[in-house]
C-alpha positions in Angstrom: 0.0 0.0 0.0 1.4 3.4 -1.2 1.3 6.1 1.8 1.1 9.9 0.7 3.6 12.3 1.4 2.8 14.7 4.6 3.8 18.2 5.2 4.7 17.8 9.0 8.1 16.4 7.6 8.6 19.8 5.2 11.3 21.8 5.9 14.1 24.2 4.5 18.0 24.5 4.2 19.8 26.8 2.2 23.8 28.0 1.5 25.0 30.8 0.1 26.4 30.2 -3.7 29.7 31.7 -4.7 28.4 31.5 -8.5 25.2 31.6 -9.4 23.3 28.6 -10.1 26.0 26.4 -9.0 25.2 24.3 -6.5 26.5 25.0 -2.9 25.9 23.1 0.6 23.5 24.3 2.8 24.5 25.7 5.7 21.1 26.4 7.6 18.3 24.4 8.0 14.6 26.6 9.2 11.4 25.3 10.3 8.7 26.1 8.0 5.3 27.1 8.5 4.2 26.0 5.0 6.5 25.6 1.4 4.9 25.8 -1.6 7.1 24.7 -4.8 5.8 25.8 -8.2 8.3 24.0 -10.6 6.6 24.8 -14.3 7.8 23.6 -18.1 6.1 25.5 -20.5 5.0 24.2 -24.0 5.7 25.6 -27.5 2.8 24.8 -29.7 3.4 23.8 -33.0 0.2 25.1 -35.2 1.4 23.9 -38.7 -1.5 21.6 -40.6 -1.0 18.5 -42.9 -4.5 18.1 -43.3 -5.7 15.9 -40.0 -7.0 19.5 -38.4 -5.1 18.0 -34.7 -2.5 19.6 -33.1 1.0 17.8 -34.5 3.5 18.9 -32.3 4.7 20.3 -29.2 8.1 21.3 -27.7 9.4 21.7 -24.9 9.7 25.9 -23.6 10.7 28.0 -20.7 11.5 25.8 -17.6 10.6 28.2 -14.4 11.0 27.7 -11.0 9.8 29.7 -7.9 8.5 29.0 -4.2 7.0 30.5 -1.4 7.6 29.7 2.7 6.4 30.9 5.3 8.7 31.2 8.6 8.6 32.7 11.9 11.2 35.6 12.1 13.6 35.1 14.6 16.2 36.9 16.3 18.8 34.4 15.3 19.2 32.1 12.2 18.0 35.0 10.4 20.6 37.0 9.4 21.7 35.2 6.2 18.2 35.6 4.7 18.2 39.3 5.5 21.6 39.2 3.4 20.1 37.2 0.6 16.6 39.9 0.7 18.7 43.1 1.5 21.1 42.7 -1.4 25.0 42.9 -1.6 27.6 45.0 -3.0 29.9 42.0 -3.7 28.0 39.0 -5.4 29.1 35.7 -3.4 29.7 37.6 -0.2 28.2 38.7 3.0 28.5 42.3 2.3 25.2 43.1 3.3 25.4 43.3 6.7 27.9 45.4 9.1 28.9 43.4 12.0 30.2 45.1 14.9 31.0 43.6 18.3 31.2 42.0 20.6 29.8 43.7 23.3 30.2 40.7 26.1 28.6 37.8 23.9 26.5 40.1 21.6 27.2 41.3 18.5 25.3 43.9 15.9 24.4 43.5 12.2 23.3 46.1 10.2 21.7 45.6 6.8 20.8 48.2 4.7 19.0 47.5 0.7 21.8 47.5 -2.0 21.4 46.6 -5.7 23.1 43.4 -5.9 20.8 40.0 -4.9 22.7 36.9 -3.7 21.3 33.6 -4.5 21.1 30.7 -2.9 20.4 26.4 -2.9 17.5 25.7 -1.3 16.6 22.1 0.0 13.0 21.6 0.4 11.5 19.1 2.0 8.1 18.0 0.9 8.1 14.6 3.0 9.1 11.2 1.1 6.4 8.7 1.1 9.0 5.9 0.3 10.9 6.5 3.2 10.3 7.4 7.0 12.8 9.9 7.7 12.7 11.6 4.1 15.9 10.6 2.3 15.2 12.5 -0.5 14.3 16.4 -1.2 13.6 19.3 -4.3 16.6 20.7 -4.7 16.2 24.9 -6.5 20.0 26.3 -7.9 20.1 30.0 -7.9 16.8 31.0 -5.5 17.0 34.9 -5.1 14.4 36.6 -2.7 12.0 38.6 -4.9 9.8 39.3 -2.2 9.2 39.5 1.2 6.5 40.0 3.5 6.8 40.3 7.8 3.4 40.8 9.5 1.6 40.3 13.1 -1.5 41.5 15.3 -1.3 41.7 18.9 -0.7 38.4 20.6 1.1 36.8 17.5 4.5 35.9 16.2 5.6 37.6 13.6 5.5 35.8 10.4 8.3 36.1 7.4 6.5 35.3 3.8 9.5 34.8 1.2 8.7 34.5 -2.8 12.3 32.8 -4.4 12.7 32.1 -8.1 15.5 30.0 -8.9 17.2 29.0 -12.0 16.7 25.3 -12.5 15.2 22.5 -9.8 15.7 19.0 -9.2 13.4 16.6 -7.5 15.7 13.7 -6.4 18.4 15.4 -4.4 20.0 13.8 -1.6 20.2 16.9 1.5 23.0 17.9 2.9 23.0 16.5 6.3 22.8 19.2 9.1 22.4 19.7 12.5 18.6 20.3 14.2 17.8 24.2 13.7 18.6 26.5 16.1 17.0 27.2 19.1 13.7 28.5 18.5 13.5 32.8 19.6 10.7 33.6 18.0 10.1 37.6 17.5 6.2 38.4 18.7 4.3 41.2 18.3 3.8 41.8 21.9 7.4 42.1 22.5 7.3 45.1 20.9 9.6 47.2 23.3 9.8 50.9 21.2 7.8 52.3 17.8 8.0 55.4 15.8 4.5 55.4 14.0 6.2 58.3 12.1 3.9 61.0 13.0 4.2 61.3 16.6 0.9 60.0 17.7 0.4 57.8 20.6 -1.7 55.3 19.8 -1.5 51.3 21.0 0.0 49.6 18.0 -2.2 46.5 17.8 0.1 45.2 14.1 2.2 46.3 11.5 2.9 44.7 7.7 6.1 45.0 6.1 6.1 44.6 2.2 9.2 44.4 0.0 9.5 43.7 -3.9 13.3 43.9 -4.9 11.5 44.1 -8.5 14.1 41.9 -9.8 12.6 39.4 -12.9 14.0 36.6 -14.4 16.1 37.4 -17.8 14.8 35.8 -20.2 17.2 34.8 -23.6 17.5 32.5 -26.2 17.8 29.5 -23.4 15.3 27.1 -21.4 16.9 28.4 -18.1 16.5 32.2 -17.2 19.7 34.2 -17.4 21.0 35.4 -13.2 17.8 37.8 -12.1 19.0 41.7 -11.4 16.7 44.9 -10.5 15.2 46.4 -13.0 13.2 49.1 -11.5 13.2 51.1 -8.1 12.8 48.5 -5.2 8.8 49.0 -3.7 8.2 48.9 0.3 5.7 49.8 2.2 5.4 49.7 6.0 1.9 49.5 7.3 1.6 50.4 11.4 -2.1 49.6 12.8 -2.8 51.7 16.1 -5.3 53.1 18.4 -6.8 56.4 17.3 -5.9 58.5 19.5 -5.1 61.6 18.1 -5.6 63.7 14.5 -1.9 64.4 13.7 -1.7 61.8 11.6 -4.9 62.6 9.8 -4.2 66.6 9.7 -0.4 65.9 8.6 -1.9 64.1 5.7 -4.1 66.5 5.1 -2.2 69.2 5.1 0.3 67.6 2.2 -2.3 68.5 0.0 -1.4 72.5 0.3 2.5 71.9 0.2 5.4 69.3 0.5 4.4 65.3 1.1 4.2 64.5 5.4 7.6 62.5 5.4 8.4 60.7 8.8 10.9 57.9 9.9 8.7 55.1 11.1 9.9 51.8 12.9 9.6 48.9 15.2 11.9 47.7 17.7 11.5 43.9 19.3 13.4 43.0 21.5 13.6 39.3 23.5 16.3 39.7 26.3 19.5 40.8 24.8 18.7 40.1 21.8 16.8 43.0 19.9 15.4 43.2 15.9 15.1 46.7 14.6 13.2 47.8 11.2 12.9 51.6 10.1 12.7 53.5 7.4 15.2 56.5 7.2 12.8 59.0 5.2 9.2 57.9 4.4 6.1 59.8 2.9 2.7 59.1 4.4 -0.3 57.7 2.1 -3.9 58.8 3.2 -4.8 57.8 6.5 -7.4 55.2 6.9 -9.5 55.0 10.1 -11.5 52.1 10.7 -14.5 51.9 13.4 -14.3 48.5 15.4 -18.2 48.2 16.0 -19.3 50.4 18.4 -16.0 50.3 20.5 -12.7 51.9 19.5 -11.5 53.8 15.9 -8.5 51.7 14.6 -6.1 53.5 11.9 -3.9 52.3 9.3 -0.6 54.4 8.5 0.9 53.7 5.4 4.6 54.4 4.9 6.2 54.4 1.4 10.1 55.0 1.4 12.2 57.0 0.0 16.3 57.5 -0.2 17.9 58.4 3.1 21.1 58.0 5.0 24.6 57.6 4.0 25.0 54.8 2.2 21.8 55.8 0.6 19.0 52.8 1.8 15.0 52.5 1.6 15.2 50.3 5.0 17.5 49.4 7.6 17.3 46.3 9.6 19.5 46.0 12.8 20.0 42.9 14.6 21.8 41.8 17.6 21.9 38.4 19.0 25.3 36.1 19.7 25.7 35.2 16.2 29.7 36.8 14.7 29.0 36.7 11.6 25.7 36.6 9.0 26.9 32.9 8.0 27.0 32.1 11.6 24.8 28.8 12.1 23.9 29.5 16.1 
């Protein structure tokens, strides 16, 4: 009797490539909340006639590959996926981030958005149903993050939501054996320990949304396999803060744009789990309209919505800062 494959044995590892599309070992394996592989070959239909009126022929087209997961963010294990999403100077290295430290056992990272997009090998596991453990996994050469989405209400962990499209994908790889993951420090929402809704107003944050497209396609060329994926437009956040209304100086600084310059503010979350702390902001952002949203008969909720613009030096859209124990972004624990 056959017995189906389960998603309670799915999982994730990754490494860092030096070149892309060339295989490297992973190096970190993540819990996942949910992996979705969408490995597609597309068909060229022929549409010449020799008198049957069938179709004759078809060949075989574009061959693409691209995923979602779903993760918790943590405050470790983390930092070489925000040097895969926040981009590099230096393809192959861990650029991204500064590390500073150590201050006793804790170090800082600092990642701020540059042009170039590492890539990496992703193992997925999609559970085996030939073999109990999985032996076997789906293998993608050359993922890059194209997008990326962190989000949480009150009461919730915060949830990473990564799109990765990769250059070519095998299903019977053999995974790079690895330790367990590391110890599980989940960021919540309620340990939210300082916010900057950007405006000044002093309303109870109840969540917040975090949306990045590094707006970086696939090539396409005179090949099955898409040429390496670089950014070809302006990168597109936005940074969604629900709160509490509490006060109209959100609402009368958006208002007032309309007579003059755009409200611009610096919005951003801080987390922070013992030592450890995870910081998100936007240097320099403008404020869209302010929505305000009646809960029933109780409390107004409002939404501020932050899109970013160029500020600091380097010049960044965001800037992540994260310090845990780890030395170095390639660091496993």
């Amino acid at each position: 009797m056959a017995f189906p494959a389960r998603m309670f044995n799915g999982y994730l590892q990754i490494g860092r490539e030096a070149t892309y599309g060339s295989a490297a070992a992973a190096t970190h394996r993540y819990r996942v909340i949910s992996v979705t592989p969408e490995p597609a070959g597309e068909h060229i239909e022929s549409d010449v006639m020799d008198g049957t009126g069938l179709l004759l022929y078809r060949y075989p087209g574009k061959k693409t590959v691209r995923f979602t997961v779903e993760l918790e963010l943590t405050h470790t294990n983390f930092l070489i996926l925000w040097d895969t999403l926040m981009g590099t100077q230096t393809f192959g290295s861990a650029a991204t981030g500064v590390t500073t430290g150590p201050s006793g056992s804790d170090y800082t990272h600092v990642f701020k958005h540059k042009d170039i997009l590492n890539s990496l090998t992703c193992q997925i596991g999609m559970g085996d149903p030939d073999n109990a453990p999985p032996t076997k996994c789906e293998r993608v050469l050359g993922g890059k993050i194209l997008q990326a989405n962190f989000a949480a209400n009150f009461h919730e962990r915060v949830r990473a939501r990564l799109v990765i499209e990769g250059q070519d994908y095998d299903t019977n790889n053999t995974p790079t054996s690895l330790a367990s993951p590391a110890a599980n420090d989940c960021v919540l929402m309620d340990s939210l320990s300082a916010f900057n809704d950007g405006i000044g107003s002093s309303g109870n944050v109840l969540g917040f949304e975090l949306s990045i497209d590094n707006k970086t396609p696939g090539r396409d060329y005179a090949a099955r396999l898409i040429a390496e994926p670089i950014r070809q437009d302006f990168p597109e956040m936005m940074l969604t803060i629900r709160e509490e209304f509490q006060g109209r100086a959100a609402l009368d600084a958006q208002l007032a744009a309309t007579a003059g310059a755009l409200t611009t503010g610096a919005p951003s979350l801080t987390f922070t789990l013992g030592a450890k702390v995870l910081t998100m902001a936007f240097g320099s952002a403008h404020l869209q309209p302010v929505k305000r949203d009646p809960e029933g008969k109780g409390r107004i909720l409002q939404s501020l919505q932050w899109k970013p613009i160029s500020a600091g030096s380097p010049a960044t859209l965001l800037t992540v800062t994260q310090v845990n124990t780890q030395a170095t972004t390639s660091t496993y624990t």
